[in-house]
N, C-alpha and C positions, 0 to 999 in steps of 0.2 A: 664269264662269271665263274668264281672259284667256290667250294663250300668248305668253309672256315668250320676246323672243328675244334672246339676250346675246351679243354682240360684243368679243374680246379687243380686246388693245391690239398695239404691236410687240413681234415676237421672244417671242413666249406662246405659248397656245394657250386651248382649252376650261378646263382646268383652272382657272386664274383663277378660274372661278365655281363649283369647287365646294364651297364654303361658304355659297354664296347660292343654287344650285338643287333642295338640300332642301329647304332655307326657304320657298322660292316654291310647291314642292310639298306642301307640309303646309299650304297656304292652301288647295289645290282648284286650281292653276296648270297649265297643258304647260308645258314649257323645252324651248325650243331653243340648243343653243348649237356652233356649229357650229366645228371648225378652218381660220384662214382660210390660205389658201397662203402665207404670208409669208417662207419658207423658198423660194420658187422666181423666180426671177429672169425666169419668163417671165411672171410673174404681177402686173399693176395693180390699179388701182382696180375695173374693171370685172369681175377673176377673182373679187377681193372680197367682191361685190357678187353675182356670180354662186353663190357657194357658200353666202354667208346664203341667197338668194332660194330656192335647191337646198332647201336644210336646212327648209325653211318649207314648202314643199309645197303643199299647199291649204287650210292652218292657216287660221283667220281668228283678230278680235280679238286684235290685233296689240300688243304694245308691245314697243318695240326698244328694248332699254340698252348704251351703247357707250360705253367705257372709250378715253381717253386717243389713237393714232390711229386708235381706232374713230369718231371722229365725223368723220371724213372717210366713211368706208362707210355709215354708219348713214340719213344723206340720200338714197345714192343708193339703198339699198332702197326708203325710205319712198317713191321716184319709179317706182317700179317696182310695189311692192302697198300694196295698201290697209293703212295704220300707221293706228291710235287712238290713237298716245304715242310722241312719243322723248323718250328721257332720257340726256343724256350727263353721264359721270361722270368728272371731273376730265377733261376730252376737248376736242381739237381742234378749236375751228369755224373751220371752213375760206370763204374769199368765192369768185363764182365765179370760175375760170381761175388761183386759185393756187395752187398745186402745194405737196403737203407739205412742201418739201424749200424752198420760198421760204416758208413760214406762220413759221418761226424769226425771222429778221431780221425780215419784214415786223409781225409782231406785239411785238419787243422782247422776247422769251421769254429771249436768253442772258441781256440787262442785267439782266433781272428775277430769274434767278436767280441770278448773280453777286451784285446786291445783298444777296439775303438769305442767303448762302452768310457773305457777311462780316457780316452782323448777328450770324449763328448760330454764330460762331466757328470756319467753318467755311472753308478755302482755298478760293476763288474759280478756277475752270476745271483744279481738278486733277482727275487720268482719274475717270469713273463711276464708282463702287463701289454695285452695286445695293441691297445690304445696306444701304447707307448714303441714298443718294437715294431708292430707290423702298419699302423693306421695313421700312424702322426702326423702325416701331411694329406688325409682324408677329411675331405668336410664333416662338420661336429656329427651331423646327424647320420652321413653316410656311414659314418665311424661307429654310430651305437646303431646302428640295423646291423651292420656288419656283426658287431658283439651279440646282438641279439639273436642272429640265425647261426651260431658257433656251431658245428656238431661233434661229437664223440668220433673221436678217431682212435679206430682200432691198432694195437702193437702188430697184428697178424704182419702185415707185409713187411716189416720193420728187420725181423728175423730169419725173410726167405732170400737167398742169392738171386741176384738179376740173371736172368736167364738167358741173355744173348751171351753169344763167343765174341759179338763185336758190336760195334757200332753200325747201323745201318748204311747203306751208303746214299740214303736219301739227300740233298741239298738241306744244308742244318745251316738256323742263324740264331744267334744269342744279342736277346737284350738285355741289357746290366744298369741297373738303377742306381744313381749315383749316392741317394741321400738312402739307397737300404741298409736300417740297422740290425738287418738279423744274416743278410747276406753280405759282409762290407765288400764295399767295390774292390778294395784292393786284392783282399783274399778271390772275388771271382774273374778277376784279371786275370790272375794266376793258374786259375783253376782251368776258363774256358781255353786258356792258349796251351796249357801242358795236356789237357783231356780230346780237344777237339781238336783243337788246331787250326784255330780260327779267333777273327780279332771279333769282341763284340761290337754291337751297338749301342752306343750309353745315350740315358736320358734323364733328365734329373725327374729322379720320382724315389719313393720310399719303395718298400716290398710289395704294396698294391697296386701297382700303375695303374690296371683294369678299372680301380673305384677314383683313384686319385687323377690320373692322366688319363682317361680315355681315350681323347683325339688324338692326344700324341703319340698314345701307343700305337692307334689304327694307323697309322700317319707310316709308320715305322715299318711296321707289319704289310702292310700293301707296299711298300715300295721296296721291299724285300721278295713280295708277289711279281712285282711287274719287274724286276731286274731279272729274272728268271723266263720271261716271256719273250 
């Protein structure tokens, strides 16, 4: 038995995963999944970081999964306890000293998704519509809970440098969602092979697998567990 710790994304919370922490429990799993402070302005990387490590307790047999700016958090736990697996999914890898808030430009994340905004027929830098970027292959209704539980996301951690000198050297897997239109595949092709160094896992899903693909993410995720064992 592993205990699965799952890390929202911005302006979420826990919910995100509960589609996927059945799942994990009807394997024989714990799930931890904790709410991160993203909603409090006095709250960084390190509040983050502090409230997974909280939620974990003296849990062992770790695997952290971390959603989109979860893999800016997701490291610095694994530098703090003992991780057997991260997995981030459609998620942020962050270098050290660059601050979430500089990982856009520095990575070419707008061009990329401008570009395939206009491939997809789609107006290039008109305002977010979540529905639309993050949810669009989300059942109707999972899609308005989802909009309905939004939460305020503080700039606080946006503006602080990542604080690692490196990358953990925990066992790291990336899954990459084919139809994400906020993350394009192509741009995170490019990204996890020049940042990690490593091929990801692709699956066709938009930016929410968690609400959209659940099985297939567990699917993914556990056999990512048990190639390790």
């Amino acid at each position: 038995m592993a205990t699965y710790v799952l890390i929202h994304g911005a302006g979420s919370g826990s919910w995100d995963w509960h589609r996927v922490a059945p799942l994990l429990r009807a394997r024989g799993h714990d799930v931890v999944a904790p709410d991160l402070p993203c909603d409090d302005d006095g709250a960084g990387l390190r509040e983050y970081s502090d409230a997974v490590v909280e939620a974990i307790g003296d849990r062992k047999d770790l695997v952290v999964v971390a959603h989109s700016l979860g893999g800016f958090t997701a490291p610095l736990v694994a530098a703090r306890v003992p991780v057997d697996l991260l997995v981030l999914v459609t998620a942020m890898v962050p270098l050290p000293g660059e601050s979430p808030g500089e990982w856009w430009e520095a990575t070419g994340q707008p061009e990329a998704r401008a570009r395939q905004d206009a491939r997809e027929g789609r107006t290039p830098g008109a305002p977010l519509d979540p529905l639309v970027t993050f949810l669009h292959d989300v059942e109707p209704e999972i899609a308005a809970e989802a909009v309905r539980r939004e939460r305020g996301q503080s700039g606080t951690p946006f503006g602080k440098p990542w604080p690692l000198d490196a990358w953990p050297g925990t066992p790291t897997a990336f899954v990459l969602c084919r139809q994400d239109r906020f993350f394009p595949a192509d741009f995170m092709r490019r990204l996890v092979t020049t940042r990690l160094g490593i091929t990801p896992e692709e699956i066709d899903s938009g930016h929410m697998p968690a609400l959209s693909s659940p099985e297939t993410l567990v699917d993914v995720v556990e056999g990512r567990r048990r190639a390790l064992t």
